[in-house]
C-alpha positions in Angstrom: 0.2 -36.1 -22.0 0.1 -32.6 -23.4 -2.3 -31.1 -25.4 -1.2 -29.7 -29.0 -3.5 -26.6 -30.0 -4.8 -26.3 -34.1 -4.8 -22.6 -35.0 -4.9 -22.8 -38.7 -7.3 -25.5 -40.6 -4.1 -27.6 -41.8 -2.2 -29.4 -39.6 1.5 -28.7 -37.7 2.8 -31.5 -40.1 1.4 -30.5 -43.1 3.0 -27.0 -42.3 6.0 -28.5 -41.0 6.8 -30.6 -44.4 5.7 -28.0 -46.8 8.3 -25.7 -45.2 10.5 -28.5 -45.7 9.6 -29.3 -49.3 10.1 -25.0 -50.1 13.3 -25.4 -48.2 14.6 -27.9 -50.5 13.9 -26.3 -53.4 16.4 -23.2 -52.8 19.6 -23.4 -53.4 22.1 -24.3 -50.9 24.1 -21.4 -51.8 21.4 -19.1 -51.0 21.3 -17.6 -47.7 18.3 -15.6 -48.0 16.2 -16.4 -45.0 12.6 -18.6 -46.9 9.5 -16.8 -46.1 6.0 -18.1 -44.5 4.1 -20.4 -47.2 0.8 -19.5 -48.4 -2.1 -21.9 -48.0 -4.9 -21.6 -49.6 -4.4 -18.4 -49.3 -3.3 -18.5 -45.5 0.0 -18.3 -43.7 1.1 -18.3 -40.3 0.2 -14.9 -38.5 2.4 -13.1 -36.1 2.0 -13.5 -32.4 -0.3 -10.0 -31.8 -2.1 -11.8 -33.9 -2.8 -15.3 -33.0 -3.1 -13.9 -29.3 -5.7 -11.3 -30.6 -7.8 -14.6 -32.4 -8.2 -17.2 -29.3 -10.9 -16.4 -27.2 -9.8 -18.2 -23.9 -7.0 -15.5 -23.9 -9.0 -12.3 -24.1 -7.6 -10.9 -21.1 -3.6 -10.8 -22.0 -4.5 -9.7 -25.9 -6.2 -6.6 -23.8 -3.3 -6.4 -21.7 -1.0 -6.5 -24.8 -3.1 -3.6 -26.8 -2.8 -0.9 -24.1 1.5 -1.8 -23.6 2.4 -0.6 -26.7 6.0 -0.7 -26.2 5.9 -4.3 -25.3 3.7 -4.8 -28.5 6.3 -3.3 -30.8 9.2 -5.5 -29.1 7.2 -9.0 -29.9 6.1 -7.7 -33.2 9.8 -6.8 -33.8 11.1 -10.2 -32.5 11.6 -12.8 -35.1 12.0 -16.0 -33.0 10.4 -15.7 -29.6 8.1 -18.0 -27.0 5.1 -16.7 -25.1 3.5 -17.8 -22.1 -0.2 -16.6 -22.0 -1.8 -16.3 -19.1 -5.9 -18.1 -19.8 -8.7 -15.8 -18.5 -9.5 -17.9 -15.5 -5.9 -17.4 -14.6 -6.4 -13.3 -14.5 -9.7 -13.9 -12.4 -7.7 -16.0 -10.1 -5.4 -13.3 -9.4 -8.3 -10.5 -9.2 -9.7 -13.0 -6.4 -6.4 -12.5 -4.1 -6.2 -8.6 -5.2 -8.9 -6.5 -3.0 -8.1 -3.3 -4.8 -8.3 -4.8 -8.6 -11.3 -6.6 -9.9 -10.0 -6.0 -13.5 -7.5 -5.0 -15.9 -9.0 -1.6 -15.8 -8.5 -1.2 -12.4 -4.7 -0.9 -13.1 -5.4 2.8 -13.6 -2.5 5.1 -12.1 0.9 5.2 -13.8 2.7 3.3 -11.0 -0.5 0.1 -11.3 0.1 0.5 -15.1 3.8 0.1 -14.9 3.6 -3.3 -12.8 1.2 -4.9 -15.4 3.7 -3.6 -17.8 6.4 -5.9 -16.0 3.9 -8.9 -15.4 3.4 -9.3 -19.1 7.0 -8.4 -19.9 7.5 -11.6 -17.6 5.5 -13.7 -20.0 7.7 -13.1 -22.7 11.1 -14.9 -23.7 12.8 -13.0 -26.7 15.7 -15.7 -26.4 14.7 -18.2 -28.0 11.6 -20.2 -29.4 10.6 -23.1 -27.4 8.5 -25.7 -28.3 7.1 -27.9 -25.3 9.6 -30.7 -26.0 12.5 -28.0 -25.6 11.2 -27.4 -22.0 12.9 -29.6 -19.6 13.0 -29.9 -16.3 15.4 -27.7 -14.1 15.8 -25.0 -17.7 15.8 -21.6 -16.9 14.5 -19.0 -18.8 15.2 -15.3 -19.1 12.6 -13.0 -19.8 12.1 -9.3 -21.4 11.9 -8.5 -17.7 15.3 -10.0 -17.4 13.6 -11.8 -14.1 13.5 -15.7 -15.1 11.2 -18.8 -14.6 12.1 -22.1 -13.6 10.8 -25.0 -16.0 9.4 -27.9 -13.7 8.3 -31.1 -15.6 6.5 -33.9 -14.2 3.1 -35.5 -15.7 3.2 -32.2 -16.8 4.6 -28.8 -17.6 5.0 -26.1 -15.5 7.0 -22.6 -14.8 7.6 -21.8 -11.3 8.0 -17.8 -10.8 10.3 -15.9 -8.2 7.8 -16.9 -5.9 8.1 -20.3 -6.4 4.7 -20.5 -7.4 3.7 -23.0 -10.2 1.8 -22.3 -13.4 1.0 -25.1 -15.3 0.6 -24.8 -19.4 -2.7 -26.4 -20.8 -2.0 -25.3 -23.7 0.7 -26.3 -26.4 2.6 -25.4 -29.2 0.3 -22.7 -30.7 3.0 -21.6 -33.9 2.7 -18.1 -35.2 5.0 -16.7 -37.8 7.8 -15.3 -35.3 7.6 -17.6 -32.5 5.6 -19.7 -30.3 2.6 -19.6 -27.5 2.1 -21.5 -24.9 -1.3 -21.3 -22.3 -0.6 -20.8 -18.9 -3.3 -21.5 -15.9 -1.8 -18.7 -13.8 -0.4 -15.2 -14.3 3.0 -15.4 -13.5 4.5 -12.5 -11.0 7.7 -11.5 -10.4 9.3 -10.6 -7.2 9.2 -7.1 -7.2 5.9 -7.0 -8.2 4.4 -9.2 -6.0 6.3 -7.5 -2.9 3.3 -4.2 -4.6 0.7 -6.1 -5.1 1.0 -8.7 -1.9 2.7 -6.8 0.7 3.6 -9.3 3.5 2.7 -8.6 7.3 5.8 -7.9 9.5 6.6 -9.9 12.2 4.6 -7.7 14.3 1.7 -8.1 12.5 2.3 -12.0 11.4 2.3 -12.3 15.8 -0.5 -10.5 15.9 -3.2 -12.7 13.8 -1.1 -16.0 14.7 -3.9 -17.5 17.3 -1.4 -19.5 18.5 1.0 -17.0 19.3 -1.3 -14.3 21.4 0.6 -15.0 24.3 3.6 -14.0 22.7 1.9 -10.8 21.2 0.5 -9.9 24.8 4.3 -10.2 26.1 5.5 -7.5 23.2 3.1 -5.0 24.3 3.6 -5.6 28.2 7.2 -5.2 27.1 7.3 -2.3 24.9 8.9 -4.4 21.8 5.9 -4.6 19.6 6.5 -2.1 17.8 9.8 -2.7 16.6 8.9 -5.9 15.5 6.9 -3.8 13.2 9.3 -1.8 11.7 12.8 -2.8 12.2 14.6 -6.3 11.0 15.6 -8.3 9.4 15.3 -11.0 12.3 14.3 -14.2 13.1 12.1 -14.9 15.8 11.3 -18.0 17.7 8.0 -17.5 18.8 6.5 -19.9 22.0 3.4 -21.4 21.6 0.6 -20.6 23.9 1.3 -23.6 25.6 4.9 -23.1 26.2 3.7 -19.2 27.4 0.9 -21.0 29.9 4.1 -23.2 31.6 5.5 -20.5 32.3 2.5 -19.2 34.6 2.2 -22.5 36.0 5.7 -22.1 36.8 5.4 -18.6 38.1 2.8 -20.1 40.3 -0.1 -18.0 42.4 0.1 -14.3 41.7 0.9 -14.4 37.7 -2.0 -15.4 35.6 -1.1 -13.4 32.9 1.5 -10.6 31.5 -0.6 -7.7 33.0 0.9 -9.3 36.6 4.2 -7.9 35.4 3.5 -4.8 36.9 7.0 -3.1 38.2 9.9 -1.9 36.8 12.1 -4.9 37.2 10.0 -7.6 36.1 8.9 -5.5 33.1 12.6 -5.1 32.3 13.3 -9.3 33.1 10.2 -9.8 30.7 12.0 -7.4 28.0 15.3 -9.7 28.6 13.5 -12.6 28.3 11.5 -12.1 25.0 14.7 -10.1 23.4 17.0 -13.7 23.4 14.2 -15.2 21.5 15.5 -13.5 18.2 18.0 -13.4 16.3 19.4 -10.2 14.0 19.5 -11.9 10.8 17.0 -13.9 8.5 17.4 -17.5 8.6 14.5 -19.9 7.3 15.1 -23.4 9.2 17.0 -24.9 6.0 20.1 -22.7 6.6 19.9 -21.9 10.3 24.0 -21.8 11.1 25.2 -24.4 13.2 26.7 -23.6 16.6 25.5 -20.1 18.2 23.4 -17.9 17.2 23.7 -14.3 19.1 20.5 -12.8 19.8 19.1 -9.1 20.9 19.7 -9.5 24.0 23.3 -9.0 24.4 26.0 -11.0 25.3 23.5 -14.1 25.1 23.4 -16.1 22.1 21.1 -19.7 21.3 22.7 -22.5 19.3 21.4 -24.9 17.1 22.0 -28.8 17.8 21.1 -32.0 15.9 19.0 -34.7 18.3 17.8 -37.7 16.8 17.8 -36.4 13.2 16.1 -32.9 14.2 17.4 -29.8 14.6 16.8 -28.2 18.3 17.3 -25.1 20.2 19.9 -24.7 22.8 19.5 -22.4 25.3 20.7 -21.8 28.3 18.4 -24.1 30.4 18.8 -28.0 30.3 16.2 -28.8 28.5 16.1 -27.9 24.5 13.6 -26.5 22.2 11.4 -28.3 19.4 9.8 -26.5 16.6 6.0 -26.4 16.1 6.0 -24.5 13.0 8.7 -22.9 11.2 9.5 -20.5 7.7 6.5 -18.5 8.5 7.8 -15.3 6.5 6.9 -11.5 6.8 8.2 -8.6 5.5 10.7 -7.7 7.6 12.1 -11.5 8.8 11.4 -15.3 9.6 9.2 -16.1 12.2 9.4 -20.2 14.1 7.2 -21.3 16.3 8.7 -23.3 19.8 7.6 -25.3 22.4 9.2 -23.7 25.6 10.6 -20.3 26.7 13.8 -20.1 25.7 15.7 -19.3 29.1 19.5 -16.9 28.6 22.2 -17.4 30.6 21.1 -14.5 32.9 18.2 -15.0 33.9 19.2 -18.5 35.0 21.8 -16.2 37.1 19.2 -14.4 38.7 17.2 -17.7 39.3 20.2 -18.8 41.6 21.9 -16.0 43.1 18.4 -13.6 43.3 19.8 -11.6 45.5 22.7 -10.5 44.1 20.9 -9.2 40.9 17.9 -7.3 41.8 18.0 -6.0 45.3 19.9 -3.5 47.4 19.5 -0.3 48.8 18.3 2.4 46.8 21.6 3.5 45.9 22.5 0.4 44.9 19.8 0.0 42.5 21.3 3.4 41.1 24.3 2.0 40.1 23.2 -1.2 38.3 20.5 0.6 35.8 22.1 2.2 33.0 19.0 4.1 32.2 19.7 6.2 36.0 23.1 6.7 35.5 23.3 10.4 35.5 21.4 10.8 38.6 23.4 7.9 40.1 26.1 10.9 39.2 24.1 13.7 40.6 23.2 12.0 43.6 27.0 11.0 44.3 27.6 14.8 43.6 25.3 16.2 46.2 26.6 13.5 49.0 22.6 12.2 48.7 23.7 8.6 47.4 25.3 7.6 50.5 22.3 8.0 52.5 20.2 6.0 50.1 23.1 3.5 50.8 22.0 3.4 54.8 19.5 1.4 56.9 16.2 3.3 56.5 13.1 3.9 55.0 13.5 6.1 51.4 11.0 6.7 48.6 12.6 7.6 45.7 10.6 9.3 43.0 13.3 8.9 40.2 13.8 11.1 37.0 15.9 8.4 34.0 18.6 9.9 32.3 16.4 12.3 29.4 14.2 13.1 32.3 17.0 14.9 34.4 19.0 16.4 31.7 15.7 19.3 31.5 17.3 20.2 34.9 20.5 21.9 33.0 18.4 24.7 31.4 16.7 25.3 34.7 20.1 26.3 36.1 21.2 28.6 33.8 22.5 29.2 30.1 26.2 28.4 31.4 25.1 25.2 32.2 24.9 22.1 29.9 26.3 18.6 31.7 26.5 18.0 35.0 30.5 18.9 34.6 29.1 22.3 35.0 27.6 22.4 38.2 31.1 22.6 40.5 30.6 25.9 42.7 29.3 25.3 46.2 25.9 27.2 45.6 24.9 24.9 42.3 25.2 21.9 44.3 23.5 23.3 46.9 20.8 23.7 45.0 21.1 20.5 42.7 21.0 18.7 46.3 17.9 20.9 47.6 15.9 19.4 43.8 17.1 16.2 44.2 16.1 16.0 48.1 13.1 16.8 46.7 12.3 13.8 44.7 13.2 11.7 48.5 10.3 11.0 50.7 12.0 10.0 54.1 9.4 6.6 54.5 8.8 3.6 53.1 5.8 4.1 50.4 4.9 2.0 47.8 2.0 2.7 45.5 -0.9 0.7 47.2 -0.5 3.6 50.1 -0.5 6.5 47.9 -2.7 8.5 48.9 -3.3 12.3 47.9 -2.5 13.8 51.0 0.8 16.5 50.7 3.8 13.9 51.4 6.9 15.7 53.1 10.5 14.9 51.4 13.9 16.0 52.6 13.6 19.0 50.9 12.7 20.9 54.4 9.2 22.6 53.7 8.3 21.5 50.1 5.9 18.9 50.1 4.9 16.5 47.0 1.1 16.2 46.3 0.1 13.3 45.0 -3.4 12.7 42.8 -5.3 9.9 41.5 -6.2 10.1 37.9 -7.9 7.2 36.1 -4.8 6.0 34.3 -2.7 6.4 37.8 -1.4 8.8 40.2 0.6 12.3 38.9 2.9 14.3 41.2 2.1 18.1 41.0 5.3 20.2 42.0 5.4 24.2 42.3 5.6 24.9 38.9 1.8 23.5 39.1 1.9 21.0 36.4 1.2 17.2 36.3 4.2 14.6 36.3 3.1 11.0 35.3 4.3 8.2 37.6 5.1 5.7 35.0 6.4 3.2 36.6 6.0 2.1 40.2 7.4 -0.3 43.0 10.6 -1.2 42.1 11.4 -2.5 45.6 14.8 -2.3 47.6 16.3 -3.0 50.6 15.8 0.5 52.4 12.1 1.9 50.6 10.8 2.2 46.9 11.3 3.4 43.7 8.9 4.6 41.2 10.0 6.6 38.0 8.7 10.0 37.0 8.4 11.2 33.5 9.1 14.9 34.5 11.6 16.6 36.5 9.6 17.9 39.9 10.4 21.5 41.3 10.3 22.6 44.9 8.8 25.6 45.3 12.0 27.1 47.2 14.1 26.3 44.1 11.7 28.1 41.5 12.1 31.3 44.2 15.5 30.9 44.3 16.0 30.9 40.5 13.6 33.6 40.2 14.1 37.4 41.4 12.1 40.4 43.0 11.3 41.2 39.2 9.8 38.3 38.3 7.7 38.3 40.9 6.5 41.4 40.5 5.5 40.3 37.4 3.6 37.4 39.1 1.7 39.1 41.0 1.0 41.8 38.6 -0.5 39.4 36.0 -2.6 37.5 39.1 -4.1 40.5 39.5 -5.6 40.6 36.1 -8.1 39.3 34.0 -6.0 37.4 31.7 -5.2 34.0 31.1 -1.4 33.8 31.3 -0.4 30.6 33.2 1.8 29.0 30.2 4.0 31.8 29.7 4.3 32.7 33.7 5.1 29.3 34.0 8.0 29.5 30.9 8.9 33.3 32.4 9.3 31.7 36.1 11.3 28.2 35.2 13.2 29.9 32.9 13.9 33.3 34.6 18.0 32.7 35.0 18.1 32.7 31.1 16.9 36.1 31.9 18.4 37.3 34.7 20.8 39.6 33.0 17.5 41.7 31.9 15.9 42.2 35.2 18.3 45.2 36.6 18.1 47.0 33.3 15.6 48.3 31.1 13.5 45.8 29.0 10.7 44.8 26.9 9.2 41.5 27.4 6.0 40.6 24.9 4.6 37.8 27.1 1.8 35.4 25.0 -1.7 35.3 26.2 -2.6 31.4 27.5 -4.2 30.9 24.8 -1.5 31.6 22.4 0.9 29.2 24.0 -1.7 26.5 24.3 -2.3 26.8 20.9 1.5 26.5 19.6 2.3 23.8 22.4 -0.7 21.6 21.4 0.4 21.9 17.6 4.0 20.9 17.6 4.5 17.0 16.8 4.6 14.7 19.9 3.3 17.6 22.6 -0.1 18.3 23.9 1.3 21.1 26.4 3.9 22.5 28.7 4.1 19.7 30.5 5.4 17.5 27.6 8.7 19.6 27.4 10.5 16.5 29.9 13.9 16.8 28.0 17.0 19.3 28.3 16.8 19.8 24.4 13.0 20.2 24.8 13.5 22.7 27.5 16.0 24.8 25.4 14.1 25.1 22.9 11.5 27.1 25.1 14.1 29.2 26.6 15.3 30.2 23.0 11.6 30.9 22.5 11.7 32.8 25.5 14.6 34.9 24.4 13.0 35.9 21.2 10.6 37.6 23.7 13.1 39.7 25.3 14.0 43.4 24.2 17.6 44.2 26.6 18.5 47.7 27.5 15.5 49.3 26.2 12.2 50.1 27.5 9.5 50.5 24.9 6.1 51.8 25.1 2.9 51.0 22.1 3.9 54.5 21.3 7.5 53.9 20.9 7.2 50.9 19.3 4.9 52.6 16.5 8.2 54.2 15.4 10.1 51.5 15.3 10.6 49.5 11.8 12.6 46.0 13.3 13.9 45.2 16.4 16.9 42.7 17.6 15.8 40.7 20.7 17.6 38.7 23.2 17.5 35.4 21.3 19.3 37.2 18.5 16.5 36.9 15.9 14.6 40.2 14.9 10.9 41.4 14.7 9.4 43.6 12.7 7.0 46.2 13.8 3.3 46.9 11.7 1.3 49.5 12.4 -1.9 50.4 10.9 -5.3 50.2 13.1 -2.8 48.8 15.7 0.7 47.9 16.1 1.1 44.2 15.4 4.9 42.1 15.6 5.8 40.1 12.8 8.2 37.4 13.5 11.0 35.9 10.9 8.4 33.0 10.2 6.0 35.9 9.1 3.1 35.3 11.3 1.8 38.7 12.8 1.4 39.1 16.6 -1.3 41.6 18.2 -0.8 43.5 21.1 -4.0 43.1 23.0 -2.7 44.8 26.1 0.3 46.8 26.3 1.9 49.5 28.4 2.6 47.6 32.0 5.3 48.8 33.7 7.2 46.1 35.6 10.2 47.0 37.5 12.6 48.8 35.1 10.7 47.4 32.3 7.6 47.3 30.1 5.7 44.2 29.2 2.6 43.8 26.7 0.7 41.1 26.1 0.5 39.3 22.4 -1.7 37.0 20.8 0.6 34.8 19.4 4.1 33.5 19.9 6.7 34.5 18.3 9.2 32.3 16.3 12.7 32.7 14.9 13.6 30.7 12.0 16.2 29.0 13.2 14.5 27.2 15.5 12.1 25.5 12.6 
């Protein structure tokens, strides 16, 4: 059965027994350890060496000479067993490696420390084992400290961490401080082979699973796939295709695929739906917990039954679910494949009782999404939720929670929750922007049409325009608000979320003040480019409104200078990207840093100056050489381009860059 390998021209047993006859001859009172025989002028060499001698191992005696440190252990070791990985073996593992098609290949410190590790995990300093001392079920611990498992059946083999098998073809090779053995495949360890094999994620695994591209198209529909991809560890259970195309023919005529989920509510159901199909641990199917297993989707957990010797699904359907394929693993958890949708409690709910899930008036609806629940609040505040309550035709263009909280900076610096708005004039106007997002008919997006829609917001008017990727609301403050999702029907009209916070034009007069719109009209009349910031300047105007009926400086950015910071901070292409309260404050803090209060200074003025402390708090310092320049606490330098236009009490001048504080980086 196994191979025995002749290194020197004399035999194991004549070795063996002249060792035993120079044994014999010592004394039994002498302890000195016997050293190697000579034969004819030979004796057993060190491992280095013998590995350094057999050609079919060329690879690992490279290996060996450039890990010096692991040379000096085995030449230091005086009983030891080596498992040496053949040269077909390292090809082998070049083939599965796209980035290595060699030893030299392992070239940077971090590749040269995990070949370090494999061919520590070839050594065992333990102990010397011949074959016959490797039985099945032995562990052994290596220089790594990682182990193999000895597995012996009409041969001999060691299974790594991986629980891949190596089998040795060659035997028994002695050398003077140990053993060798042949291996047919390099032997990895864990760690190492998470580097140099890093597995998909369950996102990914989904992804190139042909029979799971049903699956994968209900992720994206639903928003999940990526946190398949990064989060875990879970286990999914994936349906087959087949169990994804009953539930079409279930569906019946209208839903061919997931791109037929196309409101709000059946996008969310979908998101329900694919949620209870994992679980937030790891389990392969060998130690799936019996009983229930709670899943993503709160408050609904599967459970695991045995049904004629297999172990099933339980959901919350009546009918149970079989595997198709299971322990399919990835990175970030175990992915099993089943053969039907796997149905929670509340969905079965809303399959009986339809009615009193879903629909209602519009107000209704406010109250049972989580995601509106602040301007369920605002509308309650403003007395507007009870009409949304009534018989009668609404169309709601609705703002979730993030959305409306850009509405507090709007109002004013005192304001930060909706706790704030409690005198009789914020709620009047509060009620005139929220009457503004109300279109008093019934009109759901196939009728959308770009024609100026009247809402209960008296004069102002919403104007609607196609774009290729949908329709976009454009308000007074003249920028675009994405309709992102549309049709979300009720009793009395529509709803369809915004992903901005729209402004009537009464309300952005109202905030404003004679000032600023003298400054409006001022910059109209000249040839600059100064939307952005007269956009900023107007929303923002009460954070300013303690400036206007005193003197003041205000350096307002060119269009071009705002464009180019808005475009250049992470996650923004422009102004109309700043959606959130925090997002908004941080402009208005720009803003600030803008503002000179109390005094009124001229280029000429300013050439005298050496710092200045602005609104925000921050200060600027003042260059001049061939012109006077601003230099921010960032250090960028700012160029007046135009200066010296009087305003009101004050003096504005335009700059070519914006200005930053620190604290706001």
């Amino acid at each position: 059965m196994k191979r025995k390998h002749t290194y020197l021209t004399i035999t194991k047993a004549v070795a063996l027994s002249l060792l035993f006859i120079f044994s014999n001859g010592c004394s039994k009172n002498d302890d000195s350890a016997p050293s190697v025989p000579e034969l004819d002028g030979e004796s057993l060499r060190d491992i280095i060496s013998v590995v350094a001698s057999l050609p079919e191992i060329e690879d690992f005696s490279a290996a060996l000479a450039n890990d010096p440190s692991l040379t000096e252990v085995i030449q230091n070791t005086k009983s030891q067993t080596v498992f040496a990985p053949s040269d077909r073996a390292w090809t082998n593992l070049f083939d599965r490696l796209e980035a290595f098609g060699g030893l030299q290949d392992f070239d940077t410190e971090n590749e040269k420390r995990l070949l370090s590790e494999i061919l520590r995990y070839h050594v065992v300093t333990a102990a010397q084992k011949e074959s016959e001392a490797l039985t099945d079920g032995s562990i052994l611990k290596t220089v790594l400290s990682d182990t193999l498992k000895v597995a012996v059946s009409e041969a001999i083999y060691l299974a790594d961490e991986s629980n891949e098998l190596g089998k040795l073809t060659d035997l028994d090779i002695l050398a003077s401080n140990g053993i060798l053995h042949i291996v047919d495949k390099v032997m990895i360890p864990e760690r190492v082979a998470e580097a140099l094999f890093p597995q998909e994620t369950l996102a990914s695994l989904i992804e190139t699973s042909e029979d799971l591209s049903g699956f994968n198209d209900a992720l994206i529909k639903a928003g999940l796939r990526d946190r398949f991809n990064t989060e875990g560890p879970y286990t999914v259970f994936a349906p087959s295709n087949r169990a994804i195309e009953q539930l079409f023919e279930t569906l019946g005529e209208g839903y061919e695929n997931f791109d037929d989920f196309d409101n709000f509510l059946e996008v969310q159901l979908l998101e329900k739906l694919l949620l209870y199909h994992v679980v937030g641990t790891e389990y392969s199917l060998n130690n799936i917990p019996n009983g229930d297993l709670p899943t993503l989707l709160e408050g609904n957990a599967l459970a695991t039954a045995r049904v004629d010797g297999k172990t099933v699904i339980v959901d919350a359907s009546d009918t149970n679910a079989n595997f198709v394929a299971v322990d399919r693993k990835a990175a970030n958890g175990s992915l099993h494949i089943v053969d039907k949708i796997l149905i929670p409690q509340e969905l079965v709910d809303l399959v009986r009782n339809p009615s009193d899930t879903n629909r209602g008036t519009i107000g209704e609806l406010m109250t049972k999404k989580p995601e509106f629940s602040l301007l369920q609040k605002a509308l309650e505040l403003t007395g507007l939720e009870n009409l949304l309550r009534q018989d009668g035709t609404y169309t709601l263009f609705a703002p979730e929670n993030n959305v409306l909280t850009a509405l507090f900076p709007f109002l004013g610096e005192a304001i930060s929750n909706l706790e704030d708005i409690d005198t009789e004039s914020e709620i009047a106007l509060l009620r005139k922007i929220l009457m503004y997002h109300i279109l008093p008919q019934s009109l759901p997006a196939a009728e959308f049409s770009t024609t100026a829609h009247a809402t209960l917001s008296e004069a102002d008017s919403l104007q609607l325009l196609g774009k290729p990727n949908g329709y976009v609301v454009i308000d007074a403050t003249g920028l675009e608000t994405m309709i992102s999702t549309t049709d979300i029907k009720a009793d009395n009209g529509y709803v369809h979320l915004v992903d901005r916070l729209l402004l009537p034009l009464s309300v952005v007069q109202e905030i404003g003040n004679g000032t600023q719109q003298q400054i409006l009209n001022l910059m109209s009349d000249m040839d600059l480019e100064l939307r952005e910031a007269l956009t900023i300047t107007t929303l923002l105007g009460s954070h300013l409104k303690d400036i206007w009926e005193k003197e003041f400086t205000l350096f307002l950015p060119s269009n071009e200078a705002v464009s180019f910071l808005l475009e250049n901070m992470d996650g923004n292409s422009g102004l109309r990207d700043f959606r959130t309260g925090d997002e908004v404050l941080l402009l208005a803090e720009i803003l600030k840093y803008h503002c000179l209060v109390g005094q009124r200074k001229t280029v000429a003025s300013l050439s005298r100056e050496q710092s200045l402390t602005m609104k925000q708090g921050g200060r600027l310092g003042v260059s001049v050489e061939a012109f006077v320049s601003l230099i921010d606490e960032t250090g960028q330098t700012s160029k007046i381009v135009k200066g010296d236009i009087n305003v009101g009490r004050g003096t504005i001048h335009i700059v070519d860059r914006v200005l930053l504080p620190v604290d706001l980086l």
